[in-house]
C-alpha positions as a Markdown table, in Angstrom:
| # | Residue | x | y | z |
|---|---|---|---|---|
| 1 | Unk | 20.5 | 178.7 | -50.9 |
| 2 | Unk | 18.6 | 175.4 | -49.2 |
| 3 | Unk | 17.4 | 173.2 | -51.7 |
| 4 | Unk | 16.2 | 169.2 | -51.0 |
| 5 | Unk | 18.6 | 166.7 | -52.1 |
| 6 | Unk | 18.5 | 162.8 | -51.5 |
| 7 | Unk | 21.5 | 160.8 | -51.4 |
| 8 | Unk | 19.9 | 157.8 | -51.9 |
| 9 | Unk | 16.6 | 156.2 | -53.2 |
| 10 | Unk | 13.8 | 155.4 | -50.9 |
| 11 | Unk | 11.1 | 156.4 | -48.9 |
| 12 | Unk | 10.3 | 159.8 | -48.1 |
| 13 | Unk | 12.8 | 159.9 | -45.3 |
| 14 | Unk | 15.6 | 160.4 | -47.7 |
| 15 | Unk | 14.7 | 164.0 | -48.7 |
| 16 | Unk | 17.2 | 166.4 | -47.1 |
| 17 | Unk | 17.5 | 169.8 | -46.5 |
| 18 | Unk | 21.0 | 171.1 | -47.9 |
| 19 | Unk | 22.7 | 174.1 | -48.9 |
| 20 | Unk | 24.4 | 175.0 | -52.5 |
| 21 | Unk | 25.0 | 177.8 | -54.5 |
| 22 | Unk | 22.7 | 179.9 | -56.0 |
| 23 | Unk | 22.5 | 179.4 | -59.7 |
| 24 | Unk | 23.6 | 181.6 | -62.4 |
| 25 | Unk | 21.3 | 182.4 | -65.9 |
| 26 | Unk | 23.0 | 181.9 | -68.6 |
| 27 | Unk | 21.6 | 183.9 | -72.0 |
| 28 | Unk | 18.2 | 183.2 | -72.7 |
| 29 | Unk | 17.5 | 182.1 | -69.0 |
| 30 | Unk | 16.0 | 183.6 | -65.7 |
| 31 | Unk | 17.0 | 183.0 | -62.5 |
| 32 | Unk | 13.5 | 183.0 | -60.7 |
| 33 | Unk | 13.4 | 183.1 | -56.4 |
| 34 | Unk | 10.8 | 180.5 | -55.3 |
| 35 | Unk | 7.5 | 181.0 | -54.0 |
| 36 | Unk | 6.3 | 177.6 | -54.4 |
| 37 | Unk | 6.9 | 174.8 | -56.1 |
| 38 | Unk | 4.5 | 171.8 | -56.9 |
| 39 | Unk | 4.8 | 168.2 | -55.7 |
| 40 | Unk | 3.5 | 165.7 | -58.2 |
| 41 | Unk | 3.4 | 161.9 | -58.4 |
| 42 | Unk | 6.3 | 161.4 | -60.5 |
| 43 | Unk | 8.0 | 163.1 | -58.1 |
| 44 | Unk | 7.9 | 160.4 | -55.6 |
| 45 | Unk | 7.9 | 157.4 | -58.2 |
| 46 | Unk | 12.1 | 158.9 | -58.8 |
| 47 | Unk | 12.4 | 159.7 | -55.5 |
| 48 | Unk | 11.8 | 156.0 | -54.6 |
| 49 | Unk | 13.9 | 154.3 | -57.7 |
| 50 | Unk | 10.5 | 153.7 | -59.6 |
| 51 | Unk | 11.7 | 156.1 | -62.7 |
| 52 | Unk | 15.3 | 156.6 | -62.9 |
| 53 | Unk | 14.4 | 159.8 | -64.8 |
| 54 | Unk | 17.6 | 161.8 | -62.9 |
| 55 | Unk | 20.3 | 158.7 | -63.0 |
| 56 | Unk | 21.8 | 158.0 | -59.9 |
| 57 | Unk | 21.9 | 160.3 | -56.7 |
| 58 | Unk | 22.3 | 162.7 | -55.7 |
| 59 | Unk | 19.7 | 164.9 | -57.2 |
| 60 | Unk | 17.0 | 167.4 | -56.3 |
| 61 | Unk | 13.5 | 166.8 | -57.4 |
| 62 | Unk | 11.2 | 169.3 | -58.9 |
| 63 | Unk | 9.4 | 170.9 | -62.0 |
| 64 | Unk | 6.6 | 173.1 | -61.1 |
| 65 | Unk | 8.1 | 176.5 | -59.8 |
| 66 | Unk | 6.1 | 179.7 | -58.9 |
| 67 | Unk | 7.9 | 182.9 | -57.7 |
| 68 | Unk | 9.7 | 186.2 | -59.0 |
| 69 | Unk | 12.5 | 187.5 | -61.7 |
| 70 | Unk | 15.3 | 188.1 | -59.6 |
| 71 | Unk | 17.3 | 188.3 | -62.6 |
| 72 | Unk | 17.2 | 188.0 | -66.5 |
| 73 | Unk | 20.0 | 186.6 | -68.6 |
| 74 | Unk | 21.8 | 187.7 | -71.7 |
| 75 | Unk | 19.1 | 187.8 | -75.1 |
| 76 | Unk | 15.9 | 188.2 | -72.8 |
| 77 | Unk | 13.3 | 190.1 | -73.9 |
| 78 | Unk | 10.4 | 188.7 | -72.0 |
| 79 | Unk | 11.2 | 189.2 | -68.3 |
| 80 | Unk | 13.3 | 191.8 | -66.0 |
| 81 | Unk | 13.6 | 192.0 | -62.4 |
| 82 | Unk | 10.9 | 191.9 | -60.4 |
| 83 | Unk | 8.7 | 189.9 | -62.4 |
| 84 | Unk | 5.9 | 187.1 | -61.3 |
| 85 | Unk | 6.0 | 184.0 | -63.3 |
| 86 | Unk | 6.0 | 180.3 | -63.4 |
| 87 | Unk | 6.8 | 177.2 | -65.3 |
| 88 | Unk | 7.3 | 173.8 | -65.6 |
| 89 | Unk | 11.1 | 172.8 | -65.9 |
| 90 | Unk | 12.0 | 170.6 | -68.9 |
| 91 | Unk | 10.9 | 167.4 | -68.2 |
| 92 | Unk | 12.8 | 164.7 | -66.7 |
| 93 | Unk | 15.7 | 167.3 | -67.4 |
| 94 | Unk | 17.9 | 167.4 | -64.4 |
| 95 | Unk | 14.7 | 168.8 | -62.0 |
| 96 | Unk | 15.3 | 171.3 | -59.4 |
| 97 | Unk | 12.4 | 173.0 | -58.4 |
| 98 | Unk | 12.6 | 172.1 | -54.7 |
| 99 | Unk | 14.9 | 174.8 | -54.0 |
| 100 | Unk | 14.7 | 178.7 | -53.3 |
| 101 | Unk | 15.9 | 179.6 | -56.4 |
| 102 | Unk | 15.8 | 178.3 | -59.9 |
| 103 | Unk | 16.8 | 179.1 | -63.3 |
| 104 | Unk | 15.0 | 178.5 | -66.3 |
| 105 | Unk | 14.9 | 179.1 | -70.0 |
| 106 | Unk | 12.4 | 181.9 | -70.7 |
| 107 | Unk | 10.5 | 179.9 | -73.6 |
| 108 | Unk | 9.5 | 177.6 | -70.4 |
| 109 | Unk | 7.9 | 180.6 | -68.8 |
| 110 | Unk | 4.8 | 182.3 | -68.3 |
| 111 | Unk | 3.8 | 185.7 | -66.7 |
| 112 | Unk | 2.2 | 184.5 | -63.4 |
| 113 | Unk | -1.5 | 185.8 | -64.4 |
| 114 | Unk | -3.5 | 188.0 | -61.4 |
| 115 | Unk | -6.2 | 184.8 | -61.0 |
| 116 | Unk | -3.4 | 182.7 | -59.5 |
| 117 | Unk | -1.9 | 183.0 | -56.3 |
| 118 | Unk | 1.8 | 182.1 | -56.0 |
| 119 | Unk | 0.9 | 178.6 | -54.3 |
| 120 | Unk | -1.7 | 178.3 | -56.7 |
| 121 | Unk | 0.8 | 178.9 | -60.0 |
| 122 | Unk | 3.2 | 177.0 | -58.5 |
| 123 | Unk | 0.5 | 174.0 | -58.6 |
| 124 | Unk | -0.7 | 174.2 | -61.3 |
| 125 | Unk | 2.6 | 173.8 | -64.4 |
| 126 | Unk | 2.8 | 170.1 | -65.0 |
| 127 | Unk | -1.0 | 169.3 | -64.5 |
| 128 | Unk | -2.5 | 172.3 | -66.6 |
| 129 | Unk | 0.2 | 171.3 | -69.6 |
| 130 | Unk | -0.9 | 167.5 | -69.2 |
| 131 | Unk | -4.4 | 168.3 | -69.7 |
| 132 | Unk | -3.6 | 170.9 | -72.4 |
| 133 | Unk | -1.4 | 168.8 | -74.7 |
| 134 | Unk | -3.2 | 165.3 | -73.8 |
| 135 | Unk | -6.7 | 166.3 | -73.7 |
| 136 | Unk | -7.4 | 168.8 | -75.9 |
| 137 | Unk | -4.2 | 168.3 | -77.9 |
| 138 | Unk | -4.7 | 164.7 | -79.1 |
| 139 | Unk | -7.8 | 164.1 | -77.9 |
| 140 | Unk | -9.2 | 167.1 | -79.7 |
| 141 | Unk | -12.1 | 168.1 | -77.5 |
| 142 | Unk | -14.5 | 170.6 | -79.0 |
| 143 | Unk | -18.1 | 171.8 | -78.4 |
| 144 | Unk | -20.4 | 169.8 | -78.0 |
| 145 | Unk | -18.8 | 166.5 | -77.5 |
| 146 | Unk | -19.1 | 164.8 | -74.6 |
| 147 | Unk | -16.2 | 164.0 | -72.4 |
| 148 | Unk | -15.3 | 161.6 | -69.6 |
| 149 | Unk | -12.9 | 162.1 | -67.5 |
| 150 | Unk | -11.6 | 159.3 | -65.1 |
| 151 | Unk | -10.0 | 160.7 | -61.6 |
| 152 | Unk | -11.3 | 163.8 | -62.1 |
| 153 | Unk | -10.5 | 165.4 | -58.2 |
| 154 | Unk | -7.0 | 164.7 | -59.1 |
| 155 | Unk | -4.4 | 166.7 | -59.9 |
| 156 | Unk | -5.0 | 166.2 | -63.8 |
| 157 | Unk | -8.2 | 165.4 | -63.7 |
| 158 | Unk | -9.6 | 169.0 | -61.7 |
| 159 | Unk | -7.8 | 171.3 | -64.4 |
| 160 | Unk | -9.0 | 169.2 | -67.3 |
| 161 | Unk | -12.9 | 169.1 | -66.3 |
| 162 | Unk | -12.4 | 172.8 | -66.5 |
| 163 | Unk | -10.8 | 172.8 | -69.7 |
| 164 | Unk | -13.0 | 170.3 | -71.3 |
| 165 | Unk | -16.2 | 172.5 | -69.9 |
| 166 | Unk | -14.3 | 175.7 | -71.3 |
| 167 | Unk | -14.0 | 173.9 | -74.6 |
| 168 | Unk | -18.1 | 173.9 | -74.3 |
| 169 | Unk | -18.0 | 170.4 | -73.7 |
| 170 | Unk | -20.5 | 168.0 | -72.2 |
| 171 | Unk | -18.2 | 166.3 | -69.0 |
| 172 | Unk | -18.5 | 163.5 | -66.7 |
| 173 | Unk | -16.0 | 163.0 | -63.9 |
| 174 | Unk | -15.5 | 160.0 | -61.8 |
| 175 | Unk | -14.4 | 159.9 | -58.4 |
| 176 | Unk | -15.4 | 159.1 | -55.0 |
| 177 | Unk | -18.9 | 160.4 | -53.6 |
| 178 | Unk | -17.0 | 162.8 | -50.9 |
| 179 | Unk | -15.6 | 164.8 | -53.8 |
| 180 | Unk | -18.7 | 164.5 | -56.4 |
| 181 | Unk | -19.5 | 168.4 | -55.2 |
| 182 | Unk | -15.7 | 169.3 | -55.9 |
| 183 | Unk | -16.7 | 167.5 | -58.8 |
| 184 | Unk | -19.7 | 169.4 | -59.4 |
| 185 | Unk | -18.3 | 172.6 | -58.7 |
| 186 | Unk | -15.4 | 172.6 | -61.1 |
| 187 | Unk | -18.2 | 172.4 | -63.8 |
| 188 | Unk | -19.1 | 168.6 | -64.5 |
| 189 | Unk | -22.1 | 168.2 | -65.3 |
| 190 | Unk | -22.4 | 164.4 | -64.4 |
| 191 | Unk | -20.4 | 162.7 | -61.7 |
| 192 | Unk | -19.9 | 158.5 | -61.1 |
| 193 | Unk | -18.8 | 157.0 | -58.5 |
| 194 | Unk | -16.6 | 154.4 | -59.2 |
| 195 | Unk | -16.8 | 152.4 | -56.0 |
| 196 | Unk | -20.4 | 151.8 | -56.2 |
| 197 | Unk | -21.5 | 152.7 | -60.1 |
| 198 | Unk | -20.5 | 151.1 | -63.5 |
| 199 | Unk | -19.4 | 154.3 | -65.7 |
| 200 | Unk | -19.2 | 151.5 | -68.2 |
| 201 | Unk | -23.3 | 152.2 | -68.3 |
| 202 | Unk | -23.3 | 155.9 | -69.1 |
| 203 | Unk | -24.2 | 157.1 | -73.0 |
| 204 | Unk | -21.9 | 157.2 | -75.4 |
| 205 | Unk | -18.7 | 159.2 | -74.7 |
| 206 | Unk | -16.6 | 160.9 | -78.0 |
| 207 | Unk | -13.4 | 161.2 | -76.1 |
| 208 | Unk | -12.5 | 159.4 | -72.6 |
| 209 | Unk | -9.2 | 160.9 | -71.0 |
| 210 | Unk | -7.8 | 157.7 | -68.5 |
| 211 | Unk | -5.9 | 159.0 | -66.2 |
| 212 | Unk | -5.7 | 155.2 | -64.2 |
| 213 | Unk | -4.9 | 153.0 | -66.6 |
| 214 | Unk | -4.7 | 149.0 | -66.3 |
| 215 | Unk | -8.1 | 147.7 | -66.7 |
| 216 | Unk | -9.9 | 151.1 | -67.0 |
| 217 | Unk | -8.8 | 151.2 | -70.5 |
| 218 | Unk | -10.3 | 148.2 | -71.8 |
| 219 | Unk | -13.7 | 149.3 | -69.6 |
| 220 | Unk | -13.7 | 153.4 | -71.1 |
| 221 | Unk | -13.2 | 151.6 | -74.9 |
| 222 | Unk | -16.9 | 150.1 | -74.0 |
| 223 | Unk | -18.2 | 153.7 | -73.8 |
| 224 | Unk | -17.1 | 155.1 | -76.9 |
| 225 | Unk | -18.6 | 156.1 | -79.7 |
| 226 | Unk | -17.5 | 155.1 | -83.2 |
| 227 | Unk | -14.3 | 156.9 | -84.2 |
| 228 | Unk | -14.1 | 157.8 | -80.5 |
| 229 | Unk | -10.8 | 158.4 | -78.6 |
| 230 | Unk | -9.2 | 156.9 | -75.6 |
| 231 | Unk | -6.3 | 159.1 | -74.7 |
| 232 | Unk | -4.5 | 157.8 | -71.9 |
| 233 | Unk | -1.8 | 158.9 | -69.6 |
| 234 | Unk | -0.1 | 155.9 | -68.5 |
| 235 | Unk | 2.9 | 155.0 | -70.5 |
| 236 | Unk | 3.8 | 152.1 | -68.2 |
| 237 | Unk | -0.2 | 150.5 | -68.2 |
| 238 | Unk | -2.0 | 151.6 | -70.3 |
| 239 | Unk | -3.5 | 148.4 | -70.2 |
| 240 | Unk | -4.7 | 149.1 | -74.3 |
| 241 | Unk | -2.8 | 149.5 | -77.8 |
| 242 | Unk | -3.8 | 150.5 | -81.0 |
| 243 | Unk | -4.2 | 147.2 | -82.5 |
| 244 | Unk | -6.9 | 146.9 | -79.9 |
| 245 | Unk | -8.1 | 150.6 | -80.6 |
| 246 | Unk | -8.5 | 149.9 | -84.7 |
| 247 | Unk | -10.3 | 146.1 | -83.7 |
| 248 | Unk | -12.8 | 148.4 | -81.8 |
| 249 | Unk | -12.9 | 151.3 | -84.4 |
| 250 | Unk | -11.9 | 153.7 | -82.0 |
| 251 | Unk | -8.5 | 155.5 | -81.8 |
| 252 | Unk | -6.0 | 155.5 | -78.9 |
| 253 | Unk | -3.8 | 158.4 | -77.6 |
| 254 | Unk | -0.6 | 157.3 | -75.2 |
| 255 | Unk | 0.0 | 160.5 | -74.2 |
| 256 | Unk | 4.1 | 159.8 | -72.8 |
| 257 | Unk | 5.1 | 162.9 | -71.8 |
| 258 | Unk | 4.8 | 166.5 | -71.5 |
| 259 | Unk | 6.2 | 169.1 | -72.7 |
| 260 | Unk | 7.2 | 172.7 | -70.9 |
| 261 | Unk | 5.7 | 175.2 | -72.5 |
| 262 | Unk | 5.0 | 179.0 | -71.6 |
| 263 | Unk | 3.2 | 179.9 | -74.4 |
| 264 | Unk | 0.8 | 176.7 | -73.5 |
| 265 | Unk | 0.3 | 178.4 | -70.1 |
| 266 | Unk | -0.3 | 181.8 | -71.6 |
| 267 | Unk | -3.2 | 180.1 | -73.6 |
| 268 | Unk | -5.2 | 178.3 | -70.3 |
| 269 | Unk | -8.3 | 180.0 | -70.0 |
| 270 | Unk | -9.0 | 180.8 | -66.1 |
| 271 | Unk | -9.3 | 177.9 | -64.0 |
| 272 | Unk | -9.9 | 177.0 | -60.5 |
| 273 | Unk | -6.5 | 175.1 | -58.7 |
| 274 | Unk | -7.2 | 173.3 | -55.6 |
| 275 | Unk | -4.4 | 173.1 | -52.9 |
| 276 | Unk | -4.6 | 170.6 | -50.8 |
| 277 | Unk | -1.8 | 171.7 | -48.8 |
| 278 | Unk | 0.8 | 174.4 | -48.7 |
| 279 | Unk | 4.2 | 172.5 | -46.9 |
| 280 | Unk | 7.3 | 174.2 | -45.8 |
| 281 | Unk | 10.0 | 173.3 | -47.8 |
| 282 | Unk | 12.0 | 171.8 | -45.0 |
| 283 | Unk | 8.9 | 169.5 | -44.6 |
| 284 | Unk | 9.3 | 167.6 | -48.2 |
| 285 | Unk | 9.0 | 164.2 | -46.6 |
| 286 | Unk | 5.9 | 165.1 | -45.1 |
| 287 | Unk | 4.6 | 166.5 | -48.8 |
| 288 | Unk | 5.8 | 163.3 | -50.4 |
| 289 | Unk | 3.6 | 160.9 | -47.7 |
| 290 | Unk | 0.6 | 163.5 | -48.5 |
| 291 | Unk | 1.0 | 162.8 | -52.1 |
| 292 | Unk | 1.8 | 159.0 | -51.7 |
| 293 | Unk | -1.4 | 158.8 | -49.4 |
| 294 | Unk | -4.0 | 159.1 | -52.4 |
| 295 | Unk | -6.1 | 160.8 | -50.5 |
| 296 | Unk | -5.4 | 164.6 | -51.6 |
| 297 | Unk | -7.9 | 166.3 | -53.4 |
| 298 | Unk | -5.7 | 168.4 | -55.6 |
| 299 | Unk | -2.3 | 169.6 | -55.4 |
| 300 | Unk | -0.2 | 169.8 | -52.7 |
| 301 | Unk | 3.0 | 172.3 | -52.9 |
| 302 | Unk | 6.2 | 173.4 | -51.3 |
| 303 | Unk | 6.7 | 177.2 | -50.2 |
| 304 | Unk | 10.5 | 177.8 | -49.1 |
């Protein structure tokens, strides 16, 4: 089978198409052919030495796969042959998802649901499970609250507006005006824009989900209610603590990684997943320079 492989760290260049042998399921594991597979930030942080989350080269990068059963190890009970599903791999693990085929353990798996295309599922793994177990997990959104949400025509930030409003929330998104009706259409009921507008001078927030970090932090403390939460997503600036949090009577949430989880993916309501673009897998450099552009609105995936 073709997979993407990188001898070395670097730029985007270093991402290679090679071939190796199709993988085997061992019991309790599926061996799933590849529709898609999602390209994330963290993706290019290891791929250019910022996260030695793999150790040293060469590896294959990868955790959000989309695609069908093509065959179900010893002890499984919840897939066969022929199944749609998709996951996120264990994370950092050893990766793999740029690839035409994958195995994974079944407990990471979720029957691909008949709102989601294969791109789309194949997009939507790591974000949805960030915004699941960060947001609503520690932050604790319920109805009625009122929520802001900082990059919200991101990656992260799209599926949590929607999961926020689903939680009958109250949500304000910031981003830049070209994607305030994105914004808008996702189900945020205010939108700033953070190049020309303070969000520091909205009303009172009870949760504030940062998905920037540095000096946004100290900023979305100054819009929280009393015994508000910051919950934050940026385990290497989070530019806040929870010294700082208790000074401010507010609590903070470092959210430092997430966990693979099919029966969290079972439990997401229906959302909307943006694609940004669909690449060939042979094209990951030119997925990589997408993502590393900050300009996508959404996800952008591979499809062998």
């Amino acid at each position: 089978m073709r997979v993407i492989t990188q001898k070395t760290v670097g730029g985007a260049s270093v991402l290679e198409v090679a071939e190796v042998a199709k993988p085997v399921p061992g019991p309790g594991q599926v061996l799933v052919k590849v529709g898609a597979a999602g390209v994330n930030p963290v993706d290019t942080y290891i791929r250019a030495g910022g996260f030695p989350a793999l150790g040293e080269p060469p590896f294959t990068l990868g955790w959000d796969v989309a695609g069908t059963v093509e065959q179900a190890g010893e002890g499984v009970r919840g897939f066969a042959a022929g199944d749609d599903a998709y996951g996120m791999l264990p994370f950092p693990g050893t990766g793999g998802g740029y690839a035409e085929y994958v195995v994974a353990d079944e407990s990471d798996l979720a029957r691909r649901p008949s709102w989601l295309t294969v791109e789309e599922a194949g997009a939507l793994p790591l974000v949805a499970l960030t915004a699941w177990q960060a947001l609503l997990g520690r932050g604790g959104v319920s109805a009625g609250q009122r929520v802001l949400i900082h990059a919200a025509a991101g990656g992260v930030g799209h599926v949590a507006v929607q999961l926020a409003k689903a939680r009958g929330a109250y949500v304000i998104g910031t981003a830049s005006a070209a994607k305030h009706d994105f914004v808008r259409s996702l189900g945020a009921d205010e939108v700033v824009d953070y190049r020309h507008q303070d969000f520091t001078e909205i009303e009172p927030v009870d949760v504030v989900f940062d998905l920037v970090g540095g000096e946004y932090a100290e900023r979305s403390a100054k819009v929280l209610k009393p015994g508000g939460v910051l919950v934050s997503t940026i385990p290497g600036n989070p530019g806040f603590d929870v010294d700082r949090a208790a000074d401010l009577g507010i609590r903070f949430e470092l959210f430092g990684s997430v966990s693979a989880s099919g029966a969290d993916l079972e439990a997401l309501p229906q959302v909307k997943v943006q694609l940004d673009h669909v690449v060939p897998l042979a094209d990951a450099a030119k997925a990589h320079e997408l993502v590393e552009s900050k300009r996508t609105t959404g996800k952008v995936v591979l499809v062998p």
